[in-house]
C-alpha positions as CSV (number, residue, x, y, z in Angstrom):
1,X,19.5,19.2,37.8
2,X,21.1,19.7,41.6
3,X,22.3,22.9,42.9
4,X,23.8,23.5,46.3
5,X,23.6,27.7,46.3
6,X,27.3,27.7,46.4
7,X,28.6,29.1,43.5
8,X,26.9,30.7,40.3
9,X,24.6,29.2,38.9
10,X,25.1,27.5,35.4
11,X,22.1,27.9,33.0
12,X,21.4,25.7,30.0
13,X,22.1,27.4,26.1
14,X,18.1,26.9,25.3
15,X,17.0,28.1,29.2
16,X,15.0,31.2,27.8
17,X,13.6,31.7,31.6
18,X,13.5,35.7,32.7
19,X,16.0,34.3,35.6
20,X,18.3,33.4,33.2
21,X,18.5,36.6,30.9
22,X,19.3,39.0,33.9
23,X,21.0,37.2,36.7
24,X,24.5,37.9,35.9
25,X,27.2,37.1,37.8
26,X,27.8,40.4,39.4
27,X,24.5,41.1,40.4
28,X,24.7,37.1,42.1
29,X,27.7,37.8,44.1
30,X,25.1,41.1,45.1
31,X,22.4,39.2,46.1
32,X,23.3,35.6,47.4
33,X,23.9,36.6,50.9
34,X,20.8,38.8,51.1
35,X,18.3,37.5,53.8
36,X,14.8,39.2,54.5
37,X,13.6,39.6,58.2
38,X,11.5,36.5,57.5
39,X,14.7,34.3,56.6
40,X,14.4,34.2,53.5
41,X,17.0,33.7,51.4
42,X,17.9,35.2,47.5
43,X,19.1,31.8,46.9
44,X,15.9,30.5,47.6
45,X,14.1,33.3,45.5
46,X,16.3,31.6,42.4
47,X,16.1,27.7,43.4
48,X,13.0,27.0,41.0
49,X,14.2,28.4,37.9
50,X,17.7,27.1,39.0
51,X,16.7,23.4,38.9
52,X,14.0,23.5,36.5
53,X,15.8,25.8,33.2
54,X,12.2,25.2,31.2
55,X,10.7,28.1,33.7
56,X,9.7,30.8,32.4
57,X,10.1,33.3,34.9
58,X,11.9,31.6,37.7
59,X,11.9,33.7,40.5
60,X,9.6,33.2,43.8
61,X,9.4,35.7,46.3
62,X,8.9,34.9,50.0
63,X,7.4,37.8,51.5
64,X,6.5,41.5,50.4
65,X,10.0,42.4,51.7
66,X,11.9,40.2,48.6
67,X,10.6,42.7,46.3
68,X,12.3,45.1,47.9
69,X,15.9,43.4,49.2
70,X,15.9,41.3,45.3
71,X,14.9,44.4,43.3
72,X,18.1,44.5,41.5
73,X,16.3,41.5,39.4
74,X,12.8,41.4,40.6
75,X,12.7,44.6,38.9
76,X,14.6,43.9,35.8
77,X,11.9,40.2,35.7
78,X,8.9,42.7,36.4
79,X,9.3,45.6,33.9
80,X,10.5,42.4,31.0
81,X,7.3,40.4,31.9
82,X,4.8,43.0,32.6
83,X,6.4,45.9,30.7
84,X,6.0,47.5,34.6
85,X,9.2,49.8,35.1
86,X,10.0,50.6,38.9
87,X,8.7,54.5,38.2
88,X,5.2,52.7,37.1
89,X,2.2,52.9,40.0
90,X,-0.5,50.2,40.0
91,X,-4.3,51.1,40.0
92,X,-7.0,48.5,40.8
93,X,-10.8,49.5,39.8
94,X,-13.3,47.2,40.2
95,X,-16.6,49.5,39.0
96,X,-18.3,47.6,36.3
97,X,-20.2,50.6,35.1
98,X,-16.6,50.4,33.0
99,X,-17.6,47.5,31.7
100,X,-18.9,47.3,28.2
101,X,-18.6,43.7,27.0
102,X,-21.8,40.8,26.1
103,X,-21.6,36.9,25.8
104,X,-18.9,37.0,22.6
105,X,-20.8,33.3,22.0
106,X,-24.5,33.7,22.9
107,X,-25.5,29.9,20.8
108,X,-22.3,28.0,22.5
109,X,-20.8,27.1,19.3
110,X,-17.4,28.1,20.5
111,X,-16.6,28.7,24.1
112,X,-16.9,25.8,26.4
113,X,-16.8,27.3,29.9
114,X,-14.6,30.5,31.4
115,X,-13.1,31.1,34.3
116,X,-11.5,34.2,36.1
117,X,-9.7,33.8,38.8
118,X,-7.5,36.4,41.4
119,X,-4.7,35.3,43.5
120,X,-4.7,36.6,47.6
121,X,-2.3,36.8,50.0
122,X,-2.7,37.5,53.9
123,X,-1.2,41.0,55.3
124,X,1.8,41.1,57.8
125,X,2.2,37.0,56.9
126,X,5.0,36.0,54.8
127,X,4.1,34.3,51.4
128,X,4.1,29.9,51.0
129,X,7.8,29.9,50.4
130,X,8.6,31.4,53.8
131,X,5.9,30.7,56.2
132,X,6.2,28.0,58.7
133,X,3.9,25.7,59.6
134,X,1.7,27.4,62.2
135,X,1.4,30.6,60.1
136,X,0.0,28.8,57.1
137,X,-2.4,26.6,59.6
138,X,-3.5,30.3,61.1
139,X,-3.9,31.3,57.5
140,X,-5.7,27.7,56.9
141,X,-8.1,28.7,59.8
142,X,-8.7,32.5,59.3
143,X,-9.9,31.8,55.9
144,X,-11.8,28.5,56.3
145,X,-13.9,31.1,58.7
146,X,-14.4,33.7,56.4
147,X,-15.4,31.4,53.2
148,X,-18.0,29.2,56.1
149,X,-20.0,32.9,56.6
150,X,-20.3,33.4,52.8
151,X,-24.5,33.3,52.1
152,X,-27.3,33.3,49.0
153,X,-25.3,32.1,46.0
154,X,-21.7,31.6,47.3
155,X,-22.8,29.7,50.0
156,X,-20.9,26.2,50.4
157,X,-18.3,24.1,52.1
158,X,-15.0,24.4,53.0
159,X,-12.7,20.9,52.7
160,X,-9.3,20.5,54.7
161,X,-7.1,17.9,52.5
162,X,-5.4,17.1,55.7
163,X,-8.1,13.8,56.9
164,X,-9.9,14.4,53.7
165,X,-12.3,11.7,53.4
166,X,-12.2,9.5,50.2
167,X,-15.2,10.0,48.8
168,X,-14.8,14.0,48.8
169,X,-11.6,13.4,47.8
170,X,-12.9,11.3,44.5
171,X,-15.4,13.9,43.5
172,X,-13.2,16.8,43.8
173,X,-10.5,15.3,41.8
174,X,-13.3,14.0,38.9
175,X,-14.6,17.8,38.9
176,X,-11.2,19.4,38.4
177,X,-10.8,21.3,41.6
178,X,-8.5,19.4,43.7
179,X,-5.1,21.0,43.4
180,X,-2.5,18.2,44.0
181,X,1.2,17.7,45.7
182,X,4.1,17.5,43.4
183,X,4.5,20.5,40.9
184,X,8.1,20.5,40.3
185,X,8.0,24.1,39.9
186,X,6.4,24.9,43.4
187,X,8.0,22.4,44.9
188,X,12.1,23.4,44.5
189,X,10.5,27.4,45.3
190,X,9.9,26.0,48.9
191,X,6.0,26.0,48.3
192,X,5.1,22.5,48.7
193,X,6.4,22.4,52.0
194,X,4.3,20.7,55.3
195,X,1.7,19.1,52.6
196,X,-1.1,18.4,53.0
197,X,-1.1,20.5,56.2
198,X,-2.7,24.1,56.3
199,X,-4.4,23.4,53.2
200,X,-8.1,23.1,51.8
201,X,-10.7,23.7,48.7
202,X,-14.1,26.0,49.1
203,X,-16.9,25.3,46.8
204,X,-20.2,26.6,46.6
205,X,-23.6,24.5,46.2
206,X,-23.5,24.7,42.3
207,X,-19.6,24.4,42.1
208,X,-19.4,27.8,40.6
209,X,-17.3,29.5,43.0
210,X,-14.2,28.2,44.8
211,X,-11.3,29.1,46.7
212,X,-7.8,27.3,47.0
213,X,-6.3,27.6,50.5
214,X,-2.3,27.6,50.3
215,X,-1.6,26.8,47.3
216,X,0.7,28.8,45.6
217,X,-1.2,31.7,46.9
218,X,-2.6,31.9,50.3
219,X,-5.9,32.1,48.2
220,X,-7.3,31.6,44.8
221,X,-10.6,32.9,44.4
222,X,-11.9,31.5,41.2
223,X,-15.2,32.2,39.7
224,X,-16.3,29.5,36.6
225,X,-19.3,28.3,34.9
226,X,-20.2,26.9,31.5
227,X,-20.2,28.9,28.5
228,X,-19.6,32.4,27.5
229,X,-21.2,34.8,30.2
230,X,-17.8,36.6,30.9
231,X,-19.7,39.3,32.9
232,X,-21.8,36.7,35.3
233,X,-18.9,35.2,36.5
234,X,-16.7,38.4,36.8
235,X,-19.5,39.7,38.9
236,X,-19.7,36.6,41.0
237,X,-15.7,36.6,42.0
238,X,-16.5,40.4,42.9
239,X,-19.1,39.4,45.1
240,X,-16.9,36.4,46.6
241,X,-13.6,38.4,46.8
242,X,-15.0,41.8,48.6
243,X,-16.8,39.3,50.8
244,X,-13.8,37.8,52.2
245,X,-12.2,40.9,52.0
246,X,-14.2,42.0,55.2
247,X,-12.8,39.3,57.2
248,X,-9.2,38.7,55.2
249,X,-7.3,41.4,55.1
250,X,-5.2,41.2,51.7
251,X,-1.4,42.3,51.4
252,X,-1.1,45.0,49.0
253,X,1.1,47.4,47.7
254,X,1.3,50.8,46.6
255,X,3.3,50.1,43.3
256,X,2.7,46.8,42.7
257,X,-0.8,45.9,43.6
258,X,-1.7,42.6,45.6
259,X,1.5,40.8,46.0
260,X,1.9,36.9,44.9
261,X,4.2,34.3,45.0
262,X,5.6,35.1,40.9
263,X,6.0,37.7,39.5
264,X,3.6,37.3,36.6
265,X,0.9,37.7,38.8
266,X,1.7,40.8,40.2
267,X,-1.0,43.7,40.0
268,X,-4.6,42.5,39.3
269,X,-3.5,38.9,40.5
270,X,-6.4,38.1,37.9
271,X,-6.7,35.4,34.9
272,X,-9.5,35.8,33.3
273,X,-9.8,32.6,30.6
274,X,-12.2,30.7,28.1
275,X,-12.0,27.0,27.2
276,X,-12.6,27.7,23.5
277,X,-12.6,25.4,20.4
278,X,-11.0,26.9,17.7
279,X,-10.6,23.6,14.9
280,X,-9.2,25.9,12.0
281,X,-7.2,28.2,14.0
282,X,-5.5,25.6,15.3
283,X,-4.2,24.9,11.8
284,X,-3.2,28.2,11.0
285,X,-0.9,29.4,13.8
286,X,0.4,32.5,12.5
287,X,-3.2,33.9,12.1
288,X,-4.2,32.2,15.8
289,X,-0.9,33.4,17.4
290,X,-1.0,37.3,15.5
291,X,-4.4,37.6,16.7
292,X,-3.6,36.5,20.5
293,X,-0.9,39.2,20.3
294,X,-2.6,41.7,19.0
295,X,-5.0,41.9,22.1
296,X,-2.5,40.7,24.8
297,X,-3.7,37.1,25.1
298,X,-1.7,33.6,26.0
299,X,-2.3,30.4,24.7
300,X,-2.4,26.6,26.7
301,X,-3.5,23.8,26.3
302,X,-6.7,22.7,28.0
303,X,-5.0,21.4,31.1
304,X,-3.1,24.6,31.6
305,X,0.7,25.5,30.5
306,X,2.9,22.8,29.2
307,X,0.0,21.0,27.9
308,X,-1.5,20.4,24.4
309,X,-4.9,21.3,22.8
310,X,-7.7,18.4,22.9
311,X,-10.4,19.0,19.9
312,X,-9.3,22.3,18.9
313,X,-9.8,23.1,22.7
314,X,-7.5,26.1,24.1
315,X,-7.4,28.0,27.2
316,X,-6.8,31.6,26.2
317,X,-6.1,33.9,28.8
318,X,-5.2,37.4,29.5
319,X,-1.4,37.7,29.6
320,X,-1.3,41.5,31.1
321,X,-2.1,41.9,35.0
322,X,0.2,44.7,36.3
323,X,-0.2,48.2,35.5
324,X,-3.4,47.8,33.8
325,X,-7.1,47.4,36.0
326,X,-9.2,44.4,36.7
327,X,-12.1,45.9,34.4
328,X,-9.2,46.4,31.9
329,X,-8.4,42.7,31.9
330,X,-11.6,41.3,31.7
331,X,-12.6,43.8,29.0
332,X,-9.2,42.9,26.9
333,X,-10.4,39.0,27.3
334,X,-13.9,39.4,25.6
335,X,-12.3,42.0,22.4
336,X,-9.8,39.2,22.1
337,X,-12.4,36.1,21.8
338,X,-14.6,38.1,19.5
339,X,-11.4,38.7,17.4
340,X,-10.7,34.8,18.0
341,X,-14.2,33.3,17.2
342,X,-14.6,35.7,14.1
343,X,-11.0,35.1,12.4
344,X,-12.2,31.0,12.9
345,X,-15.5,32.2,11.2
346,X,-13.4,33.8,8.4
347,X,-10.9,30.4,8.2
348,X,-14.2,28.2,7.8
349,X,-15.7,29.6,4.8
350,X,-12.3,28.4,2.9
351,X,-9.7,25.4,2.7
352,X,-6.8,25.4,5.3
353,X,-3.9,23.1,4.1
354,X,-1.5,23.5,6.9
355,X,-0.6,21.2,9.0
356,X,-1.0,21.5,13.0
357,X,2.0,22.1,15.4
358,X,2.7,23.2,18.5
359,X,1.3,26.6,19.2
């Protein structure tokens, strides 16, 4: 679908996006002229979900001054997504004396690997739809810096992609850490822009801990490893994050936390998530998807959203991020994938006769 910005925009009958449901045609001809001090535009903010209608929030902000100037919606997008209303103050807490959580799958029967990972932006920068090139270079550089002092078990090295050599490039893509151009999504938000320029992967020695330079954050700070040890590797991305912290100062706001690109990630910034195989679950949806609601949890595919299960392998994630702490998130993940893994253990012991679907 094209769009040229000048006129409102017409949304599909099956375009369930968050864009769609609130942008109404009086609150357009409010916004469409509105320009932050950045220069960037509300008909940017809207492009994404605009020209791709299977979004589902389709909104991008620029800078932390969009959620200000396109509050009329960003705030309306926020409180649907997030249940976050604009009276609502975010906390973060990252004490793990709060934590009270064990490996949910101490024999490896059922989790394959987790991952948690928390999206960073740069202060007094604009965000990857509105910087130009030199700021995301000087974001590029600043961080390269900070991840090249990191020491003992987050000690690694940091790749460019601009003159990335091939064999580098081979590995990275075989391990599944090279983020790659072309996301439809990012792209029509303005966020592939000036690729592969400004941008890079950090890994440690025992590919554990990484960090994503300008993609759709300025920085993703992801902490992974095999298996079910939620607590080891929420404890490593604390060590990782507060390390780069003293060197990278992170844009954050009062009522909304650390500030992303979307929405969704607004608050915590974190996704904490298992690669877990769940064989008989996956034929019973109701029981897979009442579960998942019951403890605030979202189900992909194993190669993120959009995509399908392999094996009875999922990716269940945390859905909730604003308004709630980091400890809270992490701790909702492991009550949810003992509720998973023990409904599976209850489906085993009988005959399921329903047939698969999408979930």
């Amino acid at each position: 679908m094209s769009w040229d910005g000048s006129s409102f925009p017409e949304f599909n009958a099956d375009c369930t996006s968050l864009l769609a449901r609130y942008l109404s045609r009086q609150m357009y001809d409010r916004l469409k002229d509105k320009t932050t001090k950045n220069g960037y535009k509300f008909l940017q903010a809207i492009n994404s979900g605009v020209i791709n209608q299977d979004s589902q929030i389709g909104v991008y902000a620029g800078d932390a001054e969009s959620y200000d100037l396109f509050s009329p919606l960003l705030d309306l997008v926020i409180e649907d997504y997030h249940g976050f209303s604009k009276d609502d103050r975010h906390r973060s807490d990252f004490d793990l004396s709060r934590l009270s959580i064990s490996n949910p799958d101490p024999d490896g029967e059922f989790i394959v690997s987790t991952r948690i990972r928390v999206g960073r932006n740069v202060a007094d920068i604009p965000l990857g739809a509105a910087m130009n090139s030199s700021q995301r270079c000087s974001v590029e550089t600043l961080v390269a810096n900070s991840v090249r002092d990191l020491k003992g078990e987050l000690a690694g090295t940091y790749y460019p992609l601009k003159g990335m050599d091939d064999g580098v490039q081979r590995q990275l893509i075989k391990d599944h850490f090279l983020f790659k151009d072309g996301d439809r999504f990012l792209a029509a938000a303005g966020l592939n822009r000036h690729w592969p320029e400004g941008r890079g992967i950090f890994h440690n020695q025992e590919k554990t801990f990484l960090v994503w330079v300008n993609e759709e954050d300025q920085l993703r700070i992801i902490s992974m490893q095999q298996g079910g040890d939620i607590q080891a590797v929420f404890e490593r991305l604390l060590t990782g994050v507060h390390a780069i912290a003293e060197t990278v100062p992170y844009l954050y706001d009062r009522r909304l936390g650390y500030l992303t690109s979307c929405p969704s990630n607004l608050g915590t910034a974190m996704r904490a998530s298992v690669h877990i195989r769940l064989p008989k679950l996956a034929l019973d949806l109701p029981a897979f998807n009442l579960v998942a609601e019951e403890h605030h949890l979202q189900i992909r595919g194993v190669h993120g959203e959009h995509s399908s299960s392999e094996d009875g392998v999922f990716d269940i994630s945390n859905t909730r991020r604003l308004g709630i702490t980091e400890i809270d998130c992490v701790q909702e993940l492991y009550q949810g994938v003992v509720a998973l893994i023990n409904k599976e253990k209850q489906i085993s012991t009988g005959p399921v006769d329903k047939t698969p679907g999408p979930v």
